[in-house]
C-alpha positions in Angstrom: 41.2 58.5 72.9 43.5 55.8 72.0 42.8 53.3 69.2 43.3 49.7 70.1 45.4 49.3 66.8 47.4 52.4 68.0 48.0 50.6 71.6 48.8 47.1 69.9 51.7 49.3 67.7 53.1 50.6 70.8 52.9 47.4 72.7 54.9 45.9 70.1 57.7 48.0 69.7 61.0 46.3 70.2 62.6 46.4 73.3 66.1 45.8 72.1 65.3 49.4 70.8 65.3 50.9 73.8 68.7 49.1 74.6 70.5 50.2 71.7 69.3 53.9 72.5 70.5 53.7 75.5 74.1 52.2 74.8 74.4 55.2 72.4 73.5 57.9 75.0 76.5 55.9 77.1 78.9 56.2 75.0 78.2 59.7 73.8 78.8 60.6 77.7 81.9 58.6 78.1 83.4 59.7 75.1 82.3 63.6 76.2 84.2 63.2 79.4 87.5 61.8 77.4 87.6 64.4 75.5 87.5 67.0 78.6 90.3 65.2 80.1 92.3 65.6 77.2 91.9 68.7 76.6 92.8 68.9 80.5 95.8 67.3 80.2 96.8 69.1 77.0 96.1 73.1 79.4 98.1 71.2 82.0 100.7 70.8 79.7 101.0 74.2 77.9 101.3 75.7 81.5 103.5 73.5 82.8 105.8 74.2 79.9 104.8 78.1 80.1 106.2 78.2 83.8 109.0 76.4 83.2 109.9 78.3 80.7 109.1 81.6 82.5 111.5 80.2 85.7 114.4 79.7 83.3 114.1 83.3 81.5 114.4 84.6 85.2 117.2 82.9 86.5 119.2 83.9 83.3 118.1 87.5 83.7 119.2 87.0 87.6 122.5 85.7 86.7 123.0 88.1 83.9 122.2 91.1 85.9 124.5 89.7 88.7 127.2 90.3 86.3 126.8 93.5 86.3 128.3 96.6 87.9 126.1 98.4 90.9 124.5 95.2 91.4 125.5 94.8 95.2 124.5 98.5 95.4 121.2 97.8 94.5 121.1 94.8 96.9 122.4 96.6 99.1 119.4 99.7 98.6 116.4 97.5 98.5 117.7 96.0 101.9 117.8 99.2 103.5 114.5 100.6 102.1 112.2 97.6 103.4 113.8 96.7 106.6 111.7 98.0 109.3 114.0 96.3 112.3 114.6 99.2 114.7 118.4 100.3 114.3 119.0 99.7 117.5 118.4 96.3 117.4 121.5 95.3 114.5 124.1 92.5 115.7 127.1 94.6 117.4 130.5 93.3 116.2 132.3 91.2 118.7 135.7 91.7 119.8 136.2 95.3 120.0 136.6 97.8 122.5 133.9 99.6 124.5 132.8 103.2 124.8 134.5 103.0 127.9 137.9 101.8 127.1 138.1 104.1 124.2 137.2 107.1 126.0 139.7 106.0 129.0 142.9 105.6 126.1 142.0 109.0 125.1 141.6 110.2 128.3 138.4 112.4 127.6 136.4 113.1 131.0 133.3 111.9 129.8 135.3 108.5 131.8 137.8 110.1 133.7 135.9 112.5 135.9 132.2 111.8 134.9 130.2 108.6 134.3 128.6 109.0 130.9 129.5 105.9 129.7 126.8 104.1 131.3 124.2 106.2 129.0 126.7 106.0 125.8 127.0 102.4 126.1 123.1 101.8 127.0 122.0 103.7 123.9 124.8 104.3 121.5 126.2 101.4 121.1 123.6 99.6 119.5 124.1 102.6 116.8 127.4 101.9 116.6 128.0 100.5 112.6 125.4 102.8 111.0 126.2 105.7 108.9 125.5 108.5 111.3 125.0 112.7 111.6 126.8 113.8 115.0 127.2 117.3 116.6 129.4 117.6 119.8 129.0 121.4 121.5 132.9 121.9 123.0 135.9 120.9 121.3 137.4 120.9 124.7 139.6 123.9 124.4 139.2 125.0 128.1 140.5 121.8 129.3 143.8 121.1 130.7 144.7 118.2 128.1 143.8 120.5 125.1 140.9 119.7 122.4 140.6 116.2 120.6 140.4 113.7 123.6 136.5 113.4 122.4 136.8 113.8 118.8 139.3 111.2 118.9 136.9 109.0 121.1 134.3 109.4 119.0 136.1 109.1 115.6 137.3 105.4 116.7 133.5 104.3 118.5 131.8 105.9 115.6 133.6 104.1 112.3 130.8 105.5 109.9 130.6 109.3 111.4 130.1 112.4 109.9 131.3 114.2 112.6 130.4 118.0 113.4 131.5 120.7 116.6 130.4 124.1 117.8 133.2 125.8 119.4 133.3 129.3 120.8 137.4 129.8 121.0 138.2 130.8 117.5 141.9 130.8 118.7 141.8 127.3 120.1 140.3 126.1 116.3 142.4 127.6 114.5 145.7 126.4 116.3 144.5 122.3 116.4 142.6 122.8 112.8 145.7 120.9 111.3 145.2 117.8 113.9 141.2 117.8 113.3 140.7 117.0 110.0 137.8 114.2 109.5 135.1 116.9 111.2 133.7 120.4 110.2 134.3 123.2 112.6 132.0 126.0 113.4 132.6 128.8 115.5 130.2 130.4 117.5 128.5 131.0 120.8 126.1 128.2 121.7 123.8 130.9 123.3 123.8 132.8 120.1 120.3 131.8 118.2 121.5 134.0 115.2 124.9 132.1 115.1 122.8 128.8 115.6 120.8 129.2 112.5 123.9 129.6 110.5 125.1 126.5 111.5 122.0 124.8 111.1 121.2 126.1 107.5 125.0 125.5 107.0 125.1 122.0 107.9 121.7 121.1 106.8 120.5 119.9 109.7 119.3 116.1 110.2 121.3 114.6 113.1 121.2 111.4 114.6 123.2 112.5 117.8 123.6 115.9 119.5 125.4 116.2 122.4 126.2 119.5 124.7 129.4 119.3 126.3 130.0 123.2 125.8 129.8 126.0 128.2 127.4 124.9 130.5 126.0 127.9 131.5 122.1 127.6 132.2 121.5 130.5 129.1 123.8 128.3 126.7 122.2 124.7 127.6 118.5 126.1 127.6 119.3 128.0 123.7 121.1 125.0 122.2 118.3 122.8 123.6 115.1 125.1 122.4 117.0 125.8 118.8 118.8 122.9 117.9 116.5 120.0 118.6 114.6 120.9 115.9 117.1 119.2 113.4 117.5 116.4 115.6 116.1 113.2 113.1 112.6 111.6 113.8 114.2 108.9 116.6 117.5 110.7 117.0 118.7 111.5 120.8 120.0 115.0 122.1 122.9 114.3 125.0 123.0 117.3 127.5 126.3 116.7 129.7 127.7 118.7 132.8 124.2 118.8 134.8 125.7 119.5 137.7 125.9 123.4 136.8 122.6 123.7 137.7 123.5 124.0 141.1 126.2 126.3 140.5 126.2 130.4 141.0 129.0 130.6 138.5 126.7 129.4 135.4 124.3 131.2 136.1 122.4 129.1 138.4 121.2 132.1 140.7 118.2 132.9 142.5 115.2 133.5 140.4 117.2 132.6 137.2 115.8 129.0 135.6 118.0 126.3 135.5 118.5 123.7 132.5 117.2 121.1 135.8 114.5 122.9 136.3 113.5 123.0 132.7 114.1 119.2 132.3 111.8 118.8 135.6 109.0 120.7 133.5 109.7 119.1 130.5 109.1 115.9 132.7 105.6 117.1 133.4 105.2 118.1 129.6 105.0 114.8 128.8 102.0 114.2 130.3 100.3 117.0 128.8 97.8 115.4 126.3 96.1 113.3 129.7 92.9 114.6 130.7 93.8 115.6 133.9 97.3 116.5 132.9 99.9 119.9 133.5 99.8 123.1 130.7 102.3 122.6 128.7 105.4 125.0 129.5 108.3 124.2 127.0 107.1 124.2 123.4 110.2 121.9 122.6 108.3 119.1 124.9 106.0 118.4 121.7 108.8 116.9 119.6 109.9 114.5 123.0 109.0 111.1 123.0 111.0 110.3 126.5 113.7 111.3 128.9 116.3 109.4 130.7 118.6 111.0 132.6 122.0 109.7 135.0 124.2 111.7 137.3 124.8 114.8 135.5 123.3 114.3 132.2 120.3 113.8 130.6 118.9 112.5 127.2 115.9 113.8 125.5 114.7 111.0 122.8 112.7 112.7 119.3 109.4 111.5 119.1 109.4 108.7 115.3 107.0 111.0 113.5 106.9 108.7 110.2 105.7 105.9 112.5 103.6 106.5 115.2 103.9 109.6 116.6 101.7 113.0 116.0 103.7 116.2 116.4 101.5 119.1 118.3 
């Protein structure tokens, strides 16, 4: 219980107390909030200065390192390593000749007699300014202008090549060796599976481009094709030329025997395989095919991109 003496104390107490007491609480808070902001200001500053001073350090270490030798070369690498455009998709260079008019100053007949230039220029020339691993099959020995009309072709279409052949005349080789000198030679028969792993542990494998312009016997197309596509590169093409064989006694296109036609018709079918209602699978090399085109008298087979987004059976 409160005393009245206790009630008339507190009834009297000043109320400029309470004023001043408050006024002091104020100006603790406002002076509380200035020092925040200057302390604010002051972090603001020492990072400002920190990245300022981080930006300078890394153009100088840019500009020094410019300076030095390789540094284009490393440029040049990281470019290459995180580019994920589709190589068929670079800029062609203007202002220079086709496939086409190449082929026909050389006089191969890949123009002259056949049409392959329509598929060439479709697909390769895109390719045309990257480093590249090619294989031609036939030097051209048998025919009646002598060896080199392709090899020249390609040499000039291809300025980045590192060129290969399979040829089955020794004789022929060794007589125009001196005049083919910017491509490595192997002689063998394309039909020959032993002779075919030589080349490919020999050569190391890993081509962009194969093409079969050899014998053109059913035997010879179907081996090269079953052995050699294996070291075709994830996204490379395999060319198979001089279709029209097929339909020929001569190259073993016989009654009963399988032609490289009908093994591309199958390998048609093998695509579908995996669908639920699809055909059995009859050509194991099918697995590794992503898609073929083919044109009057040839046909490409296109390697499945196993790095990216294909799964190999």
């Amino acid at each position: 219980m409160i005393s009245h003496s206790s009630k008339d104390s507190y009834s009297s107490f000043p109320a400029s107390n309470f004023t001043f007491v408050k006024q002091q609480d104020s100006t603790l808070h406002f002076d509380a909030i200035g020092h925040s902001f200057i302390m604010a200001v002051r972090i603001f500053n020492l990072v400002s200065v920190t990245a300022v001073a981080g930006i300078f350090l890394l153009f100088i270490t840019l500009w020094n390192l410019q300076a030095r030798p390789g540094y284009q070369d490393i440029v040049h690498f990281i470019n290459d390593t995180t580019s994920h455009e589709p190589s068929v998709k670079e800029e062609p260079v203007k202002n220079r000749p086709s496939f086409t008019e190449i082929a026909t100053k050389y006089g191969t007949d890949k123009v002259t007699q056949h049409h392959y230039n329509y598929m060439y220029e479709k697909y390769l020339e895109p390719m045309r300014d990257r480093p590249l691993k090619m294989l031609e099959i036939g030097l051209g020995c048998d025919m009646s202008y002598g060896p080199g009309a392709s090899y020249h072709t390609w040499l000039e279409f291809f300025p980045r090549v590192d060129m290969y052949y399979i040829e089955y005349d020794a004789k022929c080789v060794e007589k125009w060796a001196q005049n083919i000198t910017d491509a490595r030679i192997f002689t063998g028969d394309q039909a020959d599976t032993e002779f075919l792993h030589r080349f490919i542990a020999q050569s190391g494998g890993g081509f962009d481009i194969i093409i079969d312009d050899g014998g053109h016997t059913m035997n010879q197309q179907i081996v090269s094709l079953n052995t050699l596509y294996d070291i075709v590169l994830p996204g490379g093409i395999y060319f198979c030329e001089d279709l029209a064989t097929s339909y020929e006694a001569g190259y073993g296109a016989t009654e009963g025997a399988k032609t490289m036609m009908q093994m591309i018709g199958e390998m048609m079918h093998d695509l579908n395989t995996n669908l639920q209602h699809g055909p059995p699978q009859k050509n194991l090399v099918s697995s590794q095919v992503r898609s073929i085109e083919c044109g009057e008298e040839i046909c490409a087979f296109f390697k499945k991109e196993l790095e990216k987004t294909e799964i190999k059976q």
